[in-house]
N, C-alpha and C positions, 0 to 999 in steps of 0.2 A: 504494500500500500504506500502509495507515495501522499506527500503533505507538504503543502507552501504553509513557511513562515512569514507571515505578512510583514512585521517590526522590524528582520532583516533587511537590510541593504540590497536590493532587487528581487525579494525574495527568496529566500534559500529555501530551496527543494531537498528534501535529505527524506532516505527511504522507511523510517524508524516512526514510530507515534508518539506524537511528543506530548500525551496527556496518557501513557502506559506508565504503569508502575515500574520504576527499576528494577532492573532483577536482582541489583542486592537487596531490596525492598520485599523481596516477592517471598512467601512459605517455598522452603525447601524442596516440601513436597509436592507441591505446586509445579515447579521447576523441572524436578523429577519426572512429572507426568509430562509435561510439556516436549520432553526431548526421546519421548517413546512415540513413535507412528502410530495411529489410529484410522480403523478402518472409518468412512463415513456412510451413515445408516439412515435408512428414515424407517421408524416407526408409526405405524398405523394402528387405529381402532376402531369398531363401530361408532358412529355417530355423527357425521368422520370425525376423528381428531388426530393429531399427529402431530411430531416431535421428532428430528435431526439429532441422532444419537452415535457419536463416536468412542463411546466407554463402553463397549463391548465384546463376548466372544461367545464364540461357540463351542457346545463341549459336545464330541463324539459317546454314543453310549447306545443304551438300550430303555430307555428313550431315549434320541440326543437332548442338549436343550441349550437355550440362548439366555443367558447373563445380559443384560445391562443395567446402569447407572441413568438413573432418571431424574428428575424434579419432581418431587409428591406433588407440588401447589401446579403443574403442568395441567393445561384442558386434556392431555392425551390421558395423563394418570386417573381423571375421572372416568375417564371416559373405558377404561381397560379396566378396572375394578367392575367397571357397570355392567360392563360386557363379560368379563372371564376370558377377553380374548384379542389376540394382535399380529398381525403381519410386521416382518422384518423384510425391507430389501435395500440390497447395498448399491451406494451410488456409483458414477463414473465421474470423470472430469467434466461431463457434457452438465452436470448437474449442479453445480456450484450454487445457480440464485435460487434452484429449489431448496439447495441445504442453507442458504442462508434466512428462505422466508422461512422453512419452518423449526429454525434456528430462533428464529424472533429480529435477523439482524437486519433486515429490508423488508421491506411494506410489503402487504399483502390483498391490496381493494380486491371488496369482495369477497374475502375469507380466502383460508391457505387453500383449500379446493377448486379456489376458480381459475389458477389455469395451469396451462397443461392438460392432457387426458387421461382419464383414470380409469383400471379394473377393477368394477367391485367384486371383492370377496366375501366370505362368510367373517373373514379374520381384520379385515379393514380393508379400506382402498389402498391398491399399487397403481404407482405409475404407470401407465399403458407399457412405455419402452424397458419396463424392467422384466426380464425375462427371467433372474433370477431372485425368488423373493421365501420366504416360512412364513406358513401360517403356523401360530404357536396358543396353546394354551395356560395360561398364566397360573403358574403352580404356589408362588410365594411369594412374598416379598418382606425387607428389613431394611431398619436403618445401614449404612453404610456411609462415612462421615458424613458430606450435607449432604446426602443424595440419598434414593431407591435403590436397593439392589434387588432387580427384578427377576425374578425367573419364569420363564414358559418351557414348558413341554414341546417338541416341537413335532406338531401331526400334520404338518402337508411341506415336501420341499417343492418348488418348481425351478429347476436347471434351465437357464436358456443357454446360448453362444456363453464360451469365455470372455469377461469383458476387462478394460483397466479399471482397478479402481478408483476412486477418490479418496483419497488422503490428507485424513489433519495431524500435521506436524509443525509446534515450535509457535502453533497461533496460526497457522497460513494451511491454505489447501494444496497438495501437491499432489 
């Protein structure tokens, strides 16, 4: 992300956010997390509601099942309590402003559903272009520091094409 300082002398452009915490400022652990790669997710649930989730994984088993870190105060968490149920599908680089809208960090007129195209499921709406997505049934949940640690069961995969994925690392998408 680039940024003009206006008070500079022609304005200086410099690549860094000049209203970001310093990192020596910043929790350790915080910092920690920051410099691990993260897949980028978007969660779904009936109603619709949905929520851009990069604090997760997948655990192979007999069920498998899908871990993430959520927001309880999130529309999605009501909305997946209400339901007992959610679709995971993982994004591509082509996806960035849908991870950002349903991120919360760009607007969204009209609600996060309006645009793009959507397939509804029994587990939430996926994106139309996701060809890779879980429908999951939500077995648990706990605190885990500020956040949900959510668990679903996961009863439906759908495999499409191999795709790249989208990656948050370090604050940025890669």
């Amino acid at each position: 992300m680039t940024h003009v300082t206006a008070d500079a002398p022609g304005g200086r452009i410099h690549s860094d956010d000049p209203f970001a915490t310093p990192d020596e400022e910043r929790s350790p652990v915080r910092r920690l997390r920051g410099r691990l790669a993260a897949p980028v997710t978007l969660w779904t649930a009936p109603g619709p509601r949905g929520l851009t989730v990069s604090s997760m994984l997948v655990a192979d088993g007999d069920p498998g099942r899908v871990l993430g870190l959520i927001d309880e105060e999130s529309d999605l968490w009501d909305a997946l309590t209400e339901a007992g149920r959610f679709a995971v599908a993982p994004l591509g680089p082509d996806d960035r402003q849908l991870a950002d809208r349903f991120a919360g960090l760009s607007p969204a007129p009209g609600g996060l559903f309006a645009a793009g195209e959507w397939t509804p499921t029994e587990y939430g709406p996926v994106p139309a272009h996701a060809g890779t997505w879980a429908g999951c049934r939500l077995e648990s949940s706990r605190e885990c520091g500020w956040a949900l640690l959510v668990e679903g069961v996961i009863e439906t995969v759908s495999l499409g094409s191999e795709a790249a994925p989208l990656i948050h690392y370090r604050g940025r998408y890669r």
